[in-house]
N, C-alpha and C positions, 0 to 999 in steps of 0.2 A: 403573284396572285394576291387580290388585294381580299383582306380577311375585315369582316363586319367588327372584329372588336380587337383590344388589344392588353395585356397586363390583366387579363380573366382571373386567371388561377395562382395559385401557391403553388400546384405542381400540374405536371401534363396530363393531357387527358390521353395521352397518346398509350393507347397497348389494352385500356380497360374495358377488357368486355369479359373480364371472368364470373364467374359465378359467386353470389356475394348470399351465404346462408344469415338470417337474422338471428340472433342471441333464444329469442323467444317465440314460440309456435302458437298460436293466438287463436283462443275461441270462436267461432261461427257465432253470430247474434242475426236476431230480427230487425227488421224495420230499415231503414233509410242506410244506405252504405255510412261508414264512420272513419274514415280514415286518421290515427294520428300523423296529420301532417308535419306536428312538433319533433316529436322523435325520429321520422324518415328524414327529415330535412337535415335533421342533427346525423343523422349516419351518412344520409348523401353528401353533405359539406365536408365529414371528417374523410371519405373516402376519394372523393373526388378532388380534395385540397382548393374549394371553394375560398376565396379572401372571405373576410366581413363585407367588402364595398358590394361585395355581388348576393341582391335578390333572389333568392328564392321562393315561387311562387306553384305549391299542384295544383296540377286539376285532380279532382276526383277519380276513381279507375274508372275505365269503362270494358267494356267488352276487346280485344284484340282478335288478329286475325289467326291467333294459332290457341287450339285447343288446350283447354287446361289453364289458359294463362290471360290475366288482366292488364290491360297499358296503361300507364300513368306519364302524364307529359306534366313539364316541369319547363315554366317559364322564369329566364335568367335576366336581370337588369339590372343598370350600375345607373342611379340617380332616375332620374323620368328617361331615361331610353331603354329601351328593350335592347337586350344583346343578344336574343335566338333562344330556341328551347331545345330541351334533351329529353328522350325517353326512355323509360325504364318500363319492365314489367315483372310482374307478380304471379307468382300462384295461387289459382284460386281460394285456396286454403289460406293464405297468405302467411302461409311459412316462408317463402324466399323472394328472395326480390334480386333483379340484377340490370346490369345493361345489356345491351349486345342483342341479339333477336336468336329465340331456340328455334335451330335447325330441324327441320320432320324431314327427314330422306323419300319420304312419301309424295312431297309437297317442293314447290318451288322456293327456292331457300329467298326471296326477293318479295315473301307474299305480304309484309306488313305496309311495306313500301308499295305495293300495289292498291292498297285499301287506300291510298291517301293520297297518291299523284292522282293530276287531273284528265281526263280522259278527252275534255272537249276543248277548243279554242284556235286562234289561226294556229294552221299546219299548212304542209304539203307532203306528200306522198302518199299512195294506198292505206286508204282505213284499214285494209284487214292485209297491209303489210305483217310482215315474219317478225320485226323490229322495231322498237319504237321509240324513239330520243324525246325525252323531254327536257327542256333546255329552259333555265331559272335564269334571267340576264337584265344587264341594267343598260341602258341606252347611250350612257355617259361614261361606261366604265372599259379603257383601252382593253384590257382583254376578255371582253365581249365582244370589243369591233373586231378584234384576231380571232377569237372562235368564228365569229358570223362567219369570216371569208372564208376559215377552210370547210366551216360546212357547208352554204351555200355553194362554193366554187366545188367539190369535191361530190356530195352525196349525191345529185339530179344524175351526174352522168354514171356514178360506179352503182348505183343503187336503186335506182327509178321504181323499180316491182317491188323493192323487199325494205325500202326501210321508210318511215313513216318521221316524221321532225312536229314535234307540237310546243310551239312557244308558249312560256307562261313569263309574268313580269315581277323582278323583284330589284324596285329601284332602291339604293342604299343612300337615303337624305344626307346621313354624316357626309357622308365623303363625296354625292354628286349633286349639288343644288337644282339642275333641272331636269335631271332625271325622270322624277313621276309625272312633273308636267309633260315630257315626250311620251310616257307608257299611256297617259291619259289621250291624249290627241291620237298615238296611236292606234287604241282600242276603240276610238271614235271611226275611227275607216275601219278596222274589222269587222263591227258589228254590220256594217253593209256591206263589204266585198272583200274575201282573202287575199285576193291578189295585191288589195290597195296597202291591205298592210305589211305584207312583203315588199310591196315598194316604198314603204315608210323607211320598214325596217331597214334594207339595203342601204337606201339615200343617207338617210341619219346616222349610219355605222362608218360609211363611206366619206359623209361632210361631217365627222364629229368636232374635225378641229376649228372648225369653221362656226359652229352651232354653240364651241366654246368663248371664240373671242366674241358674237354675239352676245353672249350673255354676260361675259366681263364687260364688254362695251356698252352695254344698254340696259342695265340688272332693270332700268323701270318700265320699258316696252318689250322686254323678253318676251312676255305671251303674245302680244300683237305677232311679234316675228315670228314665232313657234307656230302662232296660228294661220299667218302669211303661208308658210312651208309648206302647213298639213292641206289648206286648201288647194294651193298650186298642185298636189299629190291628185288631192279628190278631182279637181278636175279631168288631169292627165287619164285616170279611171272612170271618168263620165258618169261620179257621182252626183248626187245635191247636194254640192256645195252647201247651200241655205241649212243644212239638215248637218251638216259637219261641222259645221261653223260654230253651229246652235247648243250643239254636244261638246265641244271644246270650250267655249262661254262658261256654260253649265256645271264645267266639270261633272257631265253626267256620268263618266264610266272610272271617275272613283271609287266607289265602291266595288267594280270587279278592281280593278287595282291593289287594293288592298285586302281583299281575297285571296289573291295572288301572294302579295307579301304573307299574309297569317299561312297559308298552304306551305311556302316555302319553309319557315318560323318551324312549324310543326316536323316536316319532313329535315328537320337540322341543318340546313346549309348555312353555313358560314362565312362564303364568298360567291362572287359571278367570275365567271358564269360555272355553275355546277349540273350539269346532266346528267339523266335517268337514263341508262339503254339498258332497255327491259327488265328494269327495276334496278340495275346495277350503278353506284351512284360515282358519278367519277366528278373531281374537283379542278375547276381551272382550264384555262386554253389549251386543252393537250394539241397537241399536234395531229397533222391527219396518220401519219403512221401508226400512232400509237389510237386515232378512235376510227381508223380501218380496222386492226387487231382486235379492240374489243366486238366490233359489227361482225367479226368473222368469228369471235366463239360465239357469240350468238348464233348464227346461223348453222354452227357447226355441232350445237350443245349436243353433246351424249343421248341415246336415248331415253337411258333411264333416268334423266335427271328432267322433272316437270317442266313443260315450259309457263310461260306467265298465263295466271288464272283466269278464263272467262267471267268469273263472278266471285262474289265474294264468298269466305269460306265460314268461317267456324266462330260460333258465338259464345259465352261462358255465363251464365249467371253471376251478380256482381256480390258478393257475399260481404257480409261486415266485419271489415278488416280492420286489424292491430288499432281496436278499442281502448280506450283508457281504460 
C-alpha cells in the first residue's frame, strides 16, 4: 500500500490514542476563542515525536460530534506539500486534550467520522441501504485498480439491497502525475450521468497501463488523449459530448476535486485506496474475504450497539482555551 509520505516522525504514531492529561487546568475567559497554539504544538511535537522538517499548523477548536468535547485538526507539511492532518480533541474546559475519539456506549462509536464523510457523489447501490462504503481512491494508483475489481466484480451480486458504494477522489500528485486530471474528466461525466462515471471509472482502472505508457509517451498531449477517452465514454452514454468536452477544457469540476482531497486530508487517510463502511476506516486493497467480514459485522452489529446516525449529533460551546 502506497502511503502519502514517508520519514514523518522520530517515532511511530502506531498505539497513540491514550489519554494525554495537560500540566495545567486553564481559566474560562470571554470573547473570541484563544487558543495557545504555541504550547499544544510544543506538547503535541514532544508526544507524537514530530522531526523539525514537519509543519505544524491548528485550526482553531470547533464544536465535535461528541458531548463535552471540542476538535482541533492539525495540518502536517514537510516544505510547500501538505503531508495530511491529524485530530485531536479537547474538553471543553480545556483541561485535557487527547487523540483517539471518546467512546459514549450510548452512541455509535464511528460518530465523528460520520460528521465528516461525504454523503453525496457517484454511487451505486440503495440510498437507504443497511451499509455504506465510502472509497477515497486515486485513478493511477495499482491498488485502486485491485480494490476497484473486487468491489465492482463482488458487491452487485452478494449485496445488491444492502450495501450502498459512494466514491469520493483523492489523487495523490507526488506519486501519480495524471491522476487529478482522470478525477477531473471524470467528475465531468458524473455531474451528467452516474452510469457514465462508472464507466470511466471501470475503463480507466481496467486500461491503467495503457493510459500510463500514454502519458510517458506523449507528457505534451496527454490531455488531448485524456480528453479523447472521456468523450468516446460520453458518447458510448449518449451524453453532450460538447458539454464534457467544455468541462474537461475548463477544468471545471476542480474544485470538487479538491474538496475531495481537503475531506480526505481532514478525515486522516494516508493512502488509497482507504474505505469508510459505516464509519469503520479500513486502509488499503483488502481482499474480498476480509471486506465481505467486515459487510457482515455490519449487518450483524449487536443490538445494543447504535448504528450510524441519521443526523448530526451534539454541539459544545467553544470556550477560551489555554490563554496566555
Amino acid at each position: 500500500m502506497r502511503k502519502q509520505t514517508k520519514h514523518l516522525f522520530l517515532l511511530g504514531l502506531a498505539g497513540i490514542a491514550a489519554l494525554v492529561a495537560l500540566t495545567q487546568r486553564v481559566a474560562l475567559g470571554a470573547g473570541t476563542p484563544n487558543l495557545d497554539k504555541a504550547k499544544l504544538e510544543a506538547y503535541v511535537r514532544y508526544i507524537e515525536g514530530y522531526t523539525s522538517a514537519v509543519k505544524l499548523s491548528f485550526d482553531d477548536p470547533e464544536p465535535s460530534a461528541y458531548k463535552g468535547y471540542l476538535r482541533i485538526a492539525v495540518h502536517l507539511s514537510m516544505g510547500t506539500q501538505s503531508v495530511g492532518d491529524r485530530v485531536y480533541y479537547m474538553s471543553a474546559d480545556g483541561g485535557q486534550f487527547f487523540s483517539g475519539a471518546p467512546w459514549n456506549l450510548s452512541e455509535n462509536p464511528f460518530l465523528d467520522t460520520f460528521e465528516h464523510l461525504p454523503s453525496e457523489g457517484p454511487s451505486f447501490g440503495p440510498a437507504n441501504a443497511k451499509v455504506t462504503v465510502v472509497v477515497f481512491s486515486d485513478f493511477q494508483c495499482p491498488y485502486c485498480r485491485e480494490f476497484a475489481k473486487t468491489m465492482r466484480d463482488n458487491l452487485p451480486k452478494k449485496y445488491s439491497d444492502d450495501v450502498r458504494v459512494l466514491f469520493e477522489q483523492f489523487p495523490i500528485a507526488s506519486l501519480h502525475p495524471w491522476a487529478r486530471a482522470a478525477a477531473e474528466a471524470a467528475q465531468c461525466l458524473a455531474s451528467q450521468k452516474s452510469s457514465a462515471f462508472w464507466a470511466f471509472h471501470d475503463w480507466i482502472f481496467d486500461h491503467q497501463g495503457d493510459v500510463n505508457n500514454a502519458y510517458q509517451s506523449q507528457k505534451a498531449t496527454f490531455a488531448n488523449y485524456l480528453r479523447d477517452q472521456t468523450l468516446a465514454i460520453a458518447k458510448e452514454q449518449n451524453l453532450d459530448a460538447e458539454n464534457v468536452a467544455s468541462c474537461v477544457e475548463r477544468h471545471a469540476t476542480a474544485g470538487a476535486v479538491e474538496e475531495s482531497v481537503r475531506t480526505a486530508r481532514a478525515l486522516q487517510i494516508q493512502q488509497t485506496p482507504t474505505e469508510f463502511i459505516n464509519g469503520r476506516m479500513i486502509s488499503g486493497a483488502v481482499p474480498w474475504k476480509t471486506l465481505d467480514a467486515v459487510i457482515q459485522l455490519e449487518l450483524n452489529r449487536p443490538q445494543e450497539i447504535p448504528g450510524p446516525p441519521a443526523a448530526k449529533c451534539c454541539e459544545v460551546t467553544i470556550p477560551t482555551v489555554l490563554k496566555k
